[in-house]
FITILUM-947111 format. One record per residue (C-alpha): residue in one letter; x, y, z; residue number from 1. Coordinates in nm, 3 decimals. Example, Ala and Ser with C-alpha at 12.3 -4.5 7.8 and 13.67 -1.06 7.14 Angstrom:
<sites>
{res=A	X=1.230	Y=-0.450	Z=0.780	n=1}
{res=S	X=1.367	Y=-0.106	Z=0.714	n=2}
</sites>
This chain:
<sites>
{res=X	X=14.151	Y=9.146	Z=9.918	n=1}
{res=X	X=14.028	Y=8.995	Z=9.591	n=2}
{res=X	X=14.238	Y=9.170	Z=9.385	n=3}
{res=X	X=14.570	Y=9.054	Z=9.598	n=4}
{res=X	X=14.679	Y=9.411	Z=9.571	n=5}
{res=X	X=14.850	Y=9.485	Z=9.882	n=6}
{res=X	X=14.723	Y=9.876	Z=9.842	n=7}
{res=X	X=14.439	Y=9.961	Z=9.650	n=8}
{res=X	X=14.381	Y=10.362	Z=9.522	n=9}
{res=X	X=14.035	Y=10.390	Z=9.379	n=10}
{res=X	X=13.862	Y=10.700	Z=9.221	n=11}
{res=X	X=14.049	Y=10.924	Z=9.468	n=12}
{res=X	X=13.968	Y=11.291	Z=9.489	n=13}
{res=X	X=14.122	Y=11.527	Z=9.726	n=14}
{res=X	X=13.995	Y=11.871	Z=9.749	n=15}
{res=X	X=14.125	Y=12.201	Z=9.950	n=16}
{res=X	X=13.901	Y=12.504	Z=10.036	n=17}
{res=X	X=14.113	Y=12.814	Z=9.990	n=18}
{res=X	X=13.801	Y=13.044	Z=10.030	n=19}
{res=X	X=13.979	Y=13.374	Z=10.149	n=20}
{res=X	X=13.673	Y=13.507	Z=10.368	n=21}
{res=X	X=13.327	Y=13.425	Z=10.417	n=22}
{res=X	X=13.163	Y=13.724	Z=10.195	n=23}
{res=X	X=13.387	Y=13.576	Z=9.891	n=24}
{res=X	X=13.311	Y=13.313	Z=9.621	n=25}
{res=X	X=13.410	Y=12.972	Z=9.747	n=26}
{res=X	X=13.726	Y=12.876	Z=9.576	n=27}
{res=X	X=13.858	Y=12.485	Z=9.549	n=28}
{res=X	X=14.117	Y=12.311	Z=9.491	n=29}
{res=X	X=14.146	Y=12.025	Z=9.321	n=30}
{res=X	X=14.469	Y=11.855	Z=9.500	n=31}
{res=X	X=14.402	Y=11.476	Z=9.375	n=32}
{res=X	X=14.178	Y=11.412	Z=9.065	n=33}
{res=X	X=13.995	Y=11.112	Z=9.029	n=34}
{res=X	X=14.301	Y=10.897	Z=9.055	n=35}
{res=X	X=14.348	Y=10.466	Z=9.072	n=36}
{res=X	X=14.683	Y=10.309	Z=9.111	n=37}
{res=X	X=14.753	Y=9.938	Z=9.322	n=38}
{res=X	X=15.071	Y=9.857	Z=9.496	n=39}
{res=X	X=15.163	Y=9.524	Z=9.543	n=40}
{res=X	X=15.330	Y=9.368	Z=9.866	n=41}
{res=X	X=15.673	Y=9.437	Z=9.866	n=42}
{res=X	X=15.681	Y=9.619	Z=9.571	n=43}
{res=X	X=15.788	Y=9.981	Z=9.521	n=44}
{res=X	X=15.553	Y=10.241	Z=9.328	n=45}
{res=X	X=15.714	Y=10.576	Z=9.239	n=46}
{res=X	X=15.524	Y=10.868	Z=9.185	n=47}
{res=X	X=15.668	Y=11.163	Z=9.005	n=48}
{res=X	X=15.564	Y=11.485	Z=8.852	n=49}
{res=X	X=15.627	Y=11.865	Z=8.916	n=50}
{res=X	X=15.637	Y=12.073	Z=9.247	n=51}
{res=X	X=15.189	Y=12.095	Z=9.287	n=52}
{res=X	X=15.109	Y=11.842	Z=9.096	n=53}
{res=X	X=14.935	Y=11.701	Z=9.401	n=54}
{res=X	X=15.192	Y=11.361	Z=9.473	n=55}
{res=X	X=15.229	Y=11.475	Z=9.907	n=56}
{res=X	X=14.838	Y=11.570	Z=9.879	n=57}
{res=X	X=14.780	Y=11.208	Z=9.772	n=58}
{res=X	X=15.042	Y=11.058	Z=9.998	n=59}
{res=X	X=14.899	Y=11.242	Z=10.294	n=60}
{res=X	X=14.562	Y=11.149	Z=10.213	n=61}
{res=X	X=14.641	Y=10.758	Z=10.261	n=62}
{res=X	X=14.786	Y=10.775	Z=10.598	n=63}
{res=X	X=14.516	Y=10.982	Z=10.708	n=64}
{res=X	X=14.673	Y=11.398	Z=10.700	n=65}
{res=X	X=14.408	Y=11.477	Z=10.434	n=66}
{res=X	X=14.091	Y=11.374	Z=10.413	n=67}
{res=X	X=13.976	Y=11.255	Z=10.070	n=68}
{res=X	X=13.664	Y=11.418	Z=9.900	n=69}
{res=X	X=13.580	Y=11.093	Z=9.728	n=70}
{res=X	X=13.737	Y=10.768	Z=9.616	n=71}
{res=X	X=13.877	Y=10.396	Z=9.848	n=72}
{res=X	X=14.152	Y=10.346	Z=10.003	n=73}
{res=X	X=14.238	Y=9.969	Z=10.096	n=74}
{res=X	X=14.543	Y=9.856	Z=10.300	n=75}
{res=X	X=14.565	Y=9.466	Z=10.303	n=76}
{res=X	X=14.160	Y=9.475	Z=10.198	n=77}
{res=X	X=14.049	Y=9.722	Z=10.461	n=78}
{res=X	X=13.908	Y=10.049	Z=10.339	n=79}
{res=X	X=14.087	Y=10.300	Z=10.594	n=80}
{res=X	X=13.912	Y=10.624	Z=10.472	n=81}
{res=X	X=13.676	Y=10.650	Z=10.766	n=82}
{res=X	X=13.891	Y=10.439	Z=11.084	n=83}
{res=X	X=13.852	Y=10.556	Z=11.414	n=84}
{res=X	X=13.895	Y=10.431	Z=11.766	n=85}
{res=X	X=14.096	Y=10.118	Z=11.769	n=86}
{res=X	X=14.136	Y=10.015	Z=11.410	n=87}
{res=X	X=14.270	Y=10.350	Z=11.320	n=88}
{res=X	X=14.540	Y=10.275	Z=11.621	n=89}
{res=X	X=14.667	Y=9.940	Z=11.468	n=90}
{res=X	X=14.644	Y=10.112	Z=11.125	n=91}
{res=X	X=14.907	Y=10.425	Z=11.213	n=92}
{res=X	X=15.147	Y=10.154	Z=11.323	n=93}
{res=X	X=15.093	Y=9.933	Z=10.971	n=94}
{res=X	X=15.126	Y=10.262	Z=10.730	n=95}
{res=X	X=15.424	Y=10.557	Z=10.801	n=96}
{res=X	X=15.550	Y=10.779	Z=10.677	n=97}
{res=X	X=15.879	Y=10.938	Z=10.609	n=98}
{res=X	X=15.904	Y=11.350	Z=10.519	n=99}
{res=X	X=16.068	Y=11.533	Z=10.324	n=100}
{res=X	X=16.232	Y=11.753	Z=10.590	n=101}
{res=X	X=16.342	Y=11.565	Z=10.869	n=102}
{res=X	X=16.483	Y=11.811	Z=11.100	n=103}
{res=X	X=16.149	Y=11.952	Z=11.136	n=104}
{res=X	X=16.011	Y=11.600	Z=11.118	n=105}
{res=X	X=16.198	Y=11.538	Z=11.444	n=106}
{res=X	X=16.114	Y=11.672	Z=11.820	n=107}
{res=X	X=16.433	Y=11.885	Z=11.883	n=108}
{res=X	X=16.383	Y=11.872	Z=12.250	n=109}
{res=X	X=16.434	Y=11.464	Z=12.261	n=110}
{res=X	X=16.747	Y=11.250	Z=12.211	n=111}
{res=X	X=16.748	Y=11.021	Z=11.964	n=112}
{res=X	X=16.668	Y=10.748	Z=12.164	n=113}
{res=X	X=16.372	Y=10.923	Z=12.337	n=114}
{res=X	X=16.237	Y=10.984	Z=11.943	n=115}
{res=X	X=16.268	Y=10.613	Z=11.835	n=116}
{res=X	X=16.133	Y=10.479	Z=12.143	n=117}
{res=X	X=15.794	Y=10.716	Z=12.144	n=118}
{res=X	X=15.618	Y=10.513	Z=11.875	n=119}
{res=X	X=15.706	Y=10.196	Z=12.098	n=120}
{res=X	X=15.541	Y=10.323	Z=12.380	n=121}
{res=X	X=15.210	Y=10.436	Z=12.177	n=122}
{res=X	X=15.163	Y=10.092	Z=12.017	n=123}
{res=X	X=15.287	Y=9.860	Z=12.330	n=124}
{res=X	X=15.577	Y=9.731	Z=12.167	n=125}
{res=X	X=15.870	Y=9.572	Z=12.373	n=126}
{res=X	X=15.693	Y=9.635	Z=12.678	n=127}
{res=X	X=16.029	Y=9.666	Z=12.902	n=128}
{res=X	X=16.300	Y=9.967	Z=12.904	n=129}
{res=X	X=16.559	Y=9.702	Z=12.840	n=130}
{res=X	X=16.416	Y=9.555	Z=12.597	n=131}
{res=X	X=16.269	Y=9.911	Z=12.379	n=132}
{res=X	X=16.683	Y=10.052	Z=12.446	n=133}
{res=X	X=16.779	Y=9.731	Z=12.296	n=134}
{res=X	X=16.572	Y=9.723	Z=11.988	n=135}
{res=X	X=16.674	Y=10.109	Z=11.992	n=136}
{res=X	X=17.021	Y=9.990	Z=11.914	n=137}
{res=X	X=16.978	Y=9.757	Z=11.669	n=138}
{res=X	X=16.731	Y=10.029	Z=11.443	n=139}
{res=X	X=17.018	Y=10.242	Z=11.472	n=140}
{res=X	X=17.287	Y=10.000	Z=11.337	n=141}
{res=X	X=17.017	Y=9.891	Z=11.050	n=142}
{res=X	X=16.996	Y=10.294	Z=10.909	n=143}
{res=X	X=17.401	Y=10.337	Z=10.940	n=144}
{res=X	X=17.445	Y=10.539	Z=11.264	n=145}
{res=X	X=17.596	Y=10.432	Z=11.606	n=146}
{res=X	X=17.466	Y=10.327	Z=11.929	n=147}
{res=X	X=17.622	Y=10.600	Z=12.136	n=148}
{res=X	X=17.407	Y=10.843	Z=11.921	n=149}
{res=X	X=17.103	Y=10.736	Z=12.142	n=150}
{res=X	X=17.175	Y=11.014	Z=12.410	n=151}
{res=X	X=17.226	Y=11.321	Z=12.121	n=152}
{res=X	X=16.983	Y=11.600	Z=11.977	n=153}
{res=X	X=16.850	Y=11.599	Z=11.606	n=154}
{res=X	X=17.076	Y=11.996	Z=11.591	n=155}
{res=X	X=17.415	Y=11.763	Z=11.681	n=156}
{res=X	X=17.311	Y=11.554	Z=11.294	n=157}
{res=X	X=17.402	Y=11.632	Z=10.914	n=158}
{res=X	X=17.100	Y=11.643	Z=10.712	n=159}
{res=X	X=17.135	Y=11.280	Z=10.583	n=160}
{res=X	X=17.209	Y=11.127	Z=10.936	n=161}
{res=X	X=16.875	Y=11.301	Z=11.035	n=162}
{res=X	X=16.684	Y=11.110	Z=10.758	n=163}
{res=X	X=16.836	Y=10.782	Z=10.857	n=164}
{res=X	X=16.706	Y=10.920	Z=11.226	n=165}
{res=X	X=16.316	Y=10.956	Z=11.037	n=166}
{res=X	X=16.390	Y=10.609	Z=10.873	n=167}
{res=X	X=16.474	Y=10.414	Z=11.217	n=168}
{res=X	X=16.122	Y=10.591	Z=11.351	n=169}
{res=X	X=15.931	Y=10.493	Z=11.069	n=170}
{res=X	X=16.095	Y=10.106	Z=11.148	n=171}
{res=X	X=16.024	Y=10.133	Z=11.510	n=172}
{res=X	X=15.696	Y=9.974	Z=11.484	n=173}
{res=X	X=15.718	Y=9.726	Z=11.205	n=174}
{res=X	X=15.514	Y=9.885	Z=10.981	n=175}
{res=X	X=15.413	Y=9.708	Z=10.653	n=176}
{res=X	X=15.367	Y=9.987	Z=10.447	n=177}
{res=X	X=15.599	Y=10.309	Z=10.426	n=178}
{res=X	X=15.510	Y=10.610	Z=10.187	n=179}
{res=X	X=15.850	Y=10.819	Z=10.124	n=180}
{res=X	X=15.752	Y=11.163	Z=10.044	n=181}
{res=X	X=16.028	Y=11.377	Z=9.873	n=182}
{res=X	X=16.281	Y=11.190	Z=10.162	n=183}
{res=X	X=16.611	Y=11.282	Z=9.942	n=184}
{res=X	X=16.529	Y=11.558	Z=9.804	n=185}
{res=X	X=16.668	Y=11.802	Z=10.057	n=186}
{res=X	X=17.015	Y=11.609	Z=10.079	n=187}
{res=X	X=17.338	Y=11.652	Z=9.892	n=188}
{res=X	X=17.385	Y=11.397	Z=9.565	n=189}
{res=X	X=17.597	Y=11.153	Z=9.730	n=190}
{res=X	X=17.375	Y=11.112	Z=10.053	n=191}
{res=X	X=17.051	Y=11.069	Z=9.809	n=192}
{res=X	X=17.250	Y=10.743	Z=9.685	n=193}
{res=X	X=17.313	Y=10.577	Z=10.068	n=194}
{res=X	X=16.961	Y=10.643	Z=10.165	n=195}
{res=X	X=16.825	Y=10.506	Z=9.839	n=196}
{res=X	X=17.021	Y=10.237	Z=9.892	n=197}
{res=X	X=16.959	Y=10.215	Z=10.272	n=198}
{res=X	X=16.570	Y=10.184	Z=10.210	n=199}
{res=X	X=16.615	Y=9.924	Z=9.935	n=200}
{res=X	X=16.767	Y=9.727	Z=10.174	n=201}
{res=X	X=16.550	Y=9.762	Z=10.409	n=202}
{res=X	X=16.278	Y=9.647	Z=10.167	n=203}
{res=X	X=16.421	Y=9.346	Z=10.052	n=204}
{res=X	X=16.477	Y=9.202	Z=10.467	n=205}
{res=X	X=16.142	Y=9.305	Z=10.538	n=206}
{res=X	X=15.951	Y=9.293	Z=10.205	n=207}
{res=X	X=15.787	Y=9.653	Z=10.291	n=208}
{res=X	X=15.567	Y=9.820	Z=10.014	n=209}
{res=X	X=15.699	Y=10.201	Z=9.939	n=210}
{res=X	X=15.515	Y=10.471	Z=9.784	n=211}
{res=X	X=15.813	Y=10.659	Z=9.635	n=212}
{res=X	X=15.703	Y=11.028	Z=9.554	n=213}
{res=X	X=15.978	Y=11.243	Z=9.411	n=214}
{res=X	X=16.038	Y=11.506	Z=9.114	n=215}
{res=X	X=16.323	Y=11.334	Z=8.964	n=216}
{res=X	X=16.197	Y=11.069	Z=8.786	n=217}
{res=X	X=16.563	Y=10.944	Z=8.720	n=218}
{res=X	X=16.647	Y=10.838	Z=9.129	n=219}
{res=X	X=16.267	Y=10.751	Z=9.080	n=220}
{res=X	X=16.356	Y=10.466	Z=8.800	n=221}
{res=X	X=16.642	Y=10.379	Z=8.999	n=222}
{res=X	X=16.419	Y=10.280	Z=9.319	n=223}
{res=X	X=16.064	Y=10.165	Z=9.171	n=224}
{res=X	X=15.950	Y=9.853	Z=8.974	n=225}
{res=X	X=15.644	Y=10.056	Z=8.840	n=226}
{res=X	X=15.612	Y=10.434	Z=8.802	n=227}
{res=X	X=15.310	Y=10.691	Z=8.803	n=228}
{res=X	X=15.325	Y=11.021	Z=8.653	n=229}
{res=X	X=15.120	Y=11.281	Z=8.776	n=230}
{res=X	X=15.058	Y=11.620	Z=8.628	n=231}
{res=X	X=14.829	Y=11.900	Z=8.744	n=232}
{res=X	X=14.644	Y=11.647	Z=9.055	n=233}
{res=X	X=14.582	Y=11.344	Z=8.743	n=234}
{res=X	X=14.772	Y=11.037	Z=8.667	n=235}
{res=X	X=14.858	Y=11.057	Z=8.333	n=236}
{res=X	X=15.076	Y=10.764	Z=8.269	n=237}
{res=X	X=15.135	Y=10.432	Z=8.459	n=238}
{res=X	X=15.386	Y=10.160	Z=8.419	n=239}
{res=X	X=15.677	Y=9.930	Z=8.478	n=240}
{res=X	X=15.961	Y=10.149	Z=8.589	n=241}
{res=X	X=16.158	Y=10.011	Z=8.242	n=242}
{res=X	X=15.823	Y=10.090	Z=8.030	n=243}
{res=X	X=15.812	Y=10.418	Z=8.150	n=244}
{res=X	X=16.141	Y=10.554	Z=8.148	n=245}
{res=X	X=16.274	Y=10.390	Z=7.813	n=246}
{res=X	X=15.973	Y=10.375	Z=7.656	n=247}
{res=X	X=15.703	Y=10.662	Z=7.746	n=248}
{res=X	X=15.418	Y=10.730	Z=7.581	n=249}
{res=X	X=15.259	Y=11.028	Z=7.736	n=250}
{res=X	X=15.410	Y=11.381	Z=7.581	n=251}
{res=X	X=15.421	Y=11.477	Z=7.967	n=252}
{res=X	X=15.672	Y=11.187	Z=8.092	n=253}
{res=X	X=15.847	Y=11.250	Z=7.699	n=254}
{res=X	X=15.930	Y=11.603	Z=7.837	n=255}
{res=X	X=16.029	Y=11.517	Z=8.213	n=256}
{res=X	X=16.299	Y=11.244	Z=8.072	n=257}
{res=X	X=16.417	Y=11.508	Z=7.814	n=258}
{res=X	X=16.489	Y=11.704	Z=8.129	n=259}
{res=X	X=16.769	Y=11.462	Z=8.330	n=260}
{res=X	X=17.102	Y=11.563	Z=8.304	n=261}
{res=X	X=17.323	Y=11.327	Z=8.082	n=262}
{res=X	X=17.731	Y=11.321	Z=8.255	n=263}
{res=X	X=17.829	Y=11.211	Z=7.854	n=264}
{res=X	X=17.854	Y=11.594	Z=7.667	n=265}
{res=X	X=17.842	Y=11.372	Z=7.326	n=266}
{res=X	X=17.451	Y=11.208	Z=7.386	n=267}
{res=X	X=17.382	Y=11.537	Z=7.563	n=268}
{res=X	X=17.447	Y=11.718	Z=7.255	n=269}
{res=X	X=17.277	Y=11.485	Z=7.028	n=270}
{res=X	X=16.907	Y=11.431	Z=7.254	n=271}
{res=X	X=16.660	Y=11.692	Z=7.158	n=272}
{res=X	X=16.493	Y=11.878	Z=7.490	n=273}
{res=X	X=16.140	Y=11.911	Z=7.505	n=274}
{res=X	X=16.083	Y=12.233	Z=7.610	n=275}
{res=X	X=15.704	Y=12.300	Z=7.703	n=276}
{res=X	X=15.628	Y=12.565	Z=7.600	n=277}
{res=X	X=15.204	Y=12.786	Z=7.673	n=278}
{res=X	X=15.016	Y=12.864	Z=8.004	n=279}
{res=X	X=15.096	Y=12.701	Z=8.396	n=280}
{res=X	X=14.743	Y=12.605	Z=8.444	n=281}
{res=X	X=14.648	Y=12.742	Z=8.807	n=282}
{res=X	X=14.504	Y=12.436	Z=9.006	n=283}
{res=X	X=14.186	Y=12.735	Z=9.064	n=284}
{res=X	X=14.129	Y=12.710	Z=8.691	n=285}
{res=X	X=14.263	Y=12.402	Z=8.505	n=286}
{res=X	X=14.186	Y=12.403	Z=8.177	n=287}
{res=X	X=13.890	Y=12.252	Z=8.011	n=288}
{res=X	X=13.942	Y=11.857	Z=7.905	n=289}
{res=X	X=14.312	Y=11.730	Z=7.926	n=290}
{res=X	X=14.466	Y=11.907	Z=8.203	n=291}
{res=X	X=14.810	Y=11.918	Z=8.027	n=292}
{res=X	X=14.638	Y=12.098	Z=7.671	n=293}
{res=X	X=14.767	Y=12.395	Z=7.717	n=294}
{res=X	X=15.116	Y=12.287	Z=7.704	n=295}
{res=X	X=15.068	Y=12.013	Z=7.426	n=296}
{res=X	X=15.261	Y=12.052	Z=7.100	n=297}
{res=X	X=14.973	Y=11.796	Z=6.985	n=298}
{res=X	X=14.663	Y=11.969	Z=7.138	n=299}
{res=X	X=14.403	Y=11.996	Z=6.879	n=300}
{res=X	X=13.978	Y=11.993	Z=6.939	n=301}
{res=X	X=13.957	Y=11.619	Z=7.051	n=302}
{res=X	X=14.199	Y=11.740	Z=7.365	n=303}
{res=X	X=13.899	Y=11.962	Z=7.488	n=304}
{res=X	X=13.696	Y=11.598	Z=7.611	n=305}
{res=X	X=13.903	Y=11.495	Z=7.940	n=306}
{res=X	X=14.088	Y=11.135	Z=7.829	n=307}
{res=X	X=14.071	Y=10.760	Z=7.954	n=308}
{res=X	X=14.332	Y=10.561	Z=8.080	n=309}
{res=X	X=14.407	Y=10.333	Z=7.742	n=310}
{res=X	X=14.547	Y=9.959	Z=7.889	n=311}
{res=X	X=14.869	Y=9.824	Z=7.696	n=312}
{res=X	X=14.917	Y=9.505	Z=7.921	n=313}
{res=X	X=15.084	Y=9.676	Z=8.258	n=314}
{res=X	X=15.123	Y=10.018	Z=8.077	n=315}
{res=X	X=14.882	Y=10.264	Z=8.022	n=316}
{res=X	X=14.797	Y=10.609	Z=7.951	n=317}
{res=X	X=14.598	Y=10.923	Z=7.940	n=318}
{res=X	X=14.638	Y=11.076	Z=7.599	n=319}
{res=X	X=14.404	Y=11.153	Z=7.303	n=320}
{res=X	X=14.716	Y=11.134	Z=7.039	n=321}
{res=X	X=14.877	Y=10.763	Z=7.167	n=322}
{res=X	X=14.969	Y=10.690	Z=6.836	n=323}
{res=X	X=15.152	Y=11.005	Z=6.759	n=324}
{res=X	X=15.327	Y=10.977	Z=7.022	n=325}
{res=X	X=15.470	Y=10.635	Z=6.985	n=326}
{res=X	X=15.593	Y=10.741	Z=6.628	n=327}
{res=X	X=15.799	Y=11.021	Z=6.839	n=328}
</sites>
C-alpha cells in the first residue's frame, strides 16, 4: 500500500442495535467511533482503555466478527471489509486471532492435536498426516508444552497451558497478522509474564504484527512499541509506547497510569492518584462533545465541540486543554 503501513484503520465506526422489541424506539450503540490507527509490519500496537470502551468490538471488527458501520480496513493494501468467496479464505489464514478465554476458545471434545491440525486441513497446509503431526510437534515445542500432549483434552490443561494451546492454533497457519484480545488477562501474574514473553518471541522469529488489546496499560507498555488509548468507543491518545506511558498528555491516559500499582511503598506514597471523579457515560447516551467531559477536572464550554486529533511528530491527541495538561 502507499502508505507502507502493514494495517491501515480508517474512519472506523462500529455500531450495535440493542432495540429491545419491534414496537420500541430503536436504540444504538456506538461500539467503535470514528477511529484511525496504522500498524506497521512487525510491529506491536497496544490498545488499552476500560472494560466497554469498545477495544474487542474493534478487534473483532478487523478479522471479520463485527461488521463495521463505516470506515477501511486494509491488510497488506487490501481493503477486507467486504471479502467473500476465495479472498476472504486466504484472508482468515493471514489475520487470527487469539481470545481472551481460551478454554472456551477451544473444542473440548478434540485432543490437542486434533485442534492444531483443523486449521491445516481448512487452508491445505502440509497436505500429508505425517507431515501436519509433524509440524503439530514442533508448534507445540515453540509455545512451551510437550509432544506427548498431542493425544490430551483442553479439561486435562492449567489456564496458561491452554493459552499457549490458542497460541500454537493461531501459528498453525502462518498467519501474518495476530490480534491478541485480553489473552492474559484471565491468568495468574506469573503466567501473564511467560506468555508475554512467549509471543514476543514469537514475533521477533517471524516478524508478526500484534494488535495488543488489554486494560492494563502497564503489561501493555511492556509488550508494544506504540500505544492507543481508547475511552468510551474513541481514540483519545496515540503514541510511542515510551511517549505515552512517561509522558501522556491526555487527562484520560494521566488517570489510567496514576492507577498501576507501584511494589516501592516510598514513590507509592509520594505519586498523587487521579481519581475521576462525575457521571459513567452510558454508551446509549454519551455525552455531548468530548466523550470523556463529564469526568474532566478541566471540562469547561469549549469541551462541548467534539476534539481533533492534534499531531506532535508520532504523538498525538484528542484534548481541547493540551497545554494544561502538559504543565500537569
Amino acid at each position: 500500500m502507499s502508505s507502507g503501513h502493514y494495517v491501515e484503520i480508517s474512519h472506523l465506526d462500529v455500531v450495535y442495535d440493542v432495540t429491545k422489541g419491534i414496537f420500541s424506539p430503536k436504540q444504538l450503540v456506538h461500539a467503535v467511533n470514528d477511529v484511525s490507527f496504522t500498524i506497521d509490519e512487525g510491529e506491536t500496537f497496544g490498545l488499552v482503555g476500560e472494560s466497554g470502551c469498545g477495544k474487542s468490538s474493534l478487534g473483532r471488527a478487523i478479522v471479520g466478527i463485527n461488521h463495521p458501520r463505516f470506515g477501511d480496513i486494509l491488510i497488506n493494501g487490501q481493503d477486507v471489509t467486504h471479502l467473500s468467496g476465495k479472498a476472504l479464505h486466504n484472508f482468515r489464514r493471514e489475520v487470527q486471532m487469539i481470545f481472551q478465554d481460551p478454554y472456551a476458545s477451544l473444542n473440548p471434545r478434540m485432543t490437542i492435536g486434533e485442534i492444531l491440525t483443523e486449521p491445516m486441513v481448512i487452508h491445505g497446509l502440509y497436505r500429508t498426516a505425517g507431515a501436519r503431526e509433524e509440524r503439530v510437534t514442533e508448534l507445540l515445542r515453540t509455545v512451551g508444552l510437550k509432544p506427548d500432549h498431542i493425544r490430551r483434552y483442553p479439561h486435562e490443561f492449567s489456564g496458561g497451558q491452554r493459552q499457549r494451546i490458542s497460541i500454537a492454533r493461531t501459528l498453525a497457519v502462518n498467519p501474518h497478522f495476530i490480534i491478541c484480545d485480553e489473552p492474559i488477562s484471565a491468568l495468574d501474574v506469573s503466567i501473564q509474564a511467560q506468555i508475554i514473553n512467549l509471543l514476543k518471541s514469537v514475533q521477533k522469529e517471524r516478524n508478526i504484527a500484534y494488535l495488543f488489546i488489554a486494560h492494563d496499560i502497564g503489561m501493555v507498555k511492556h509488550i508494544s512499541d506504540r500505544i492507543g488509548v481508547m475511552y468510551l468507543g474513541h481514540l483519545v491518545e496515540v503514541g510511542d509506547s515510551d511517549d505515552v506511558y512517561f509522558h501522556p498528555l491526555h487527562p484520560y491516559t494521566r488517570a489510567l497510569l496514576s492507577a498501576i500499582p507501584i511494589s516501592d511503598p516510598d514513590i507509592g506514597k509520594s505519586r498523587k492518584r487521579i481519581i475521576l471523579e462525575g457521571e459513567i457515560p452510558s454508551p446509549l447516551n454519551p455525552p455531548t462533545g468530548c466523550p470523556f467531559s463529564t469526568r474532566c477536572s478541566l471540562a469547561d464550554e469549549a469541551c462541548r465541540k467534539m476534539p481533533g486529533m492534534q499531531h506532535f511528530g508520532s504523538h498525538s491527541v484528542a484534548c481541547h486543554h493540551l497545554e494544561t495538561t502538559e504543565k500537569k
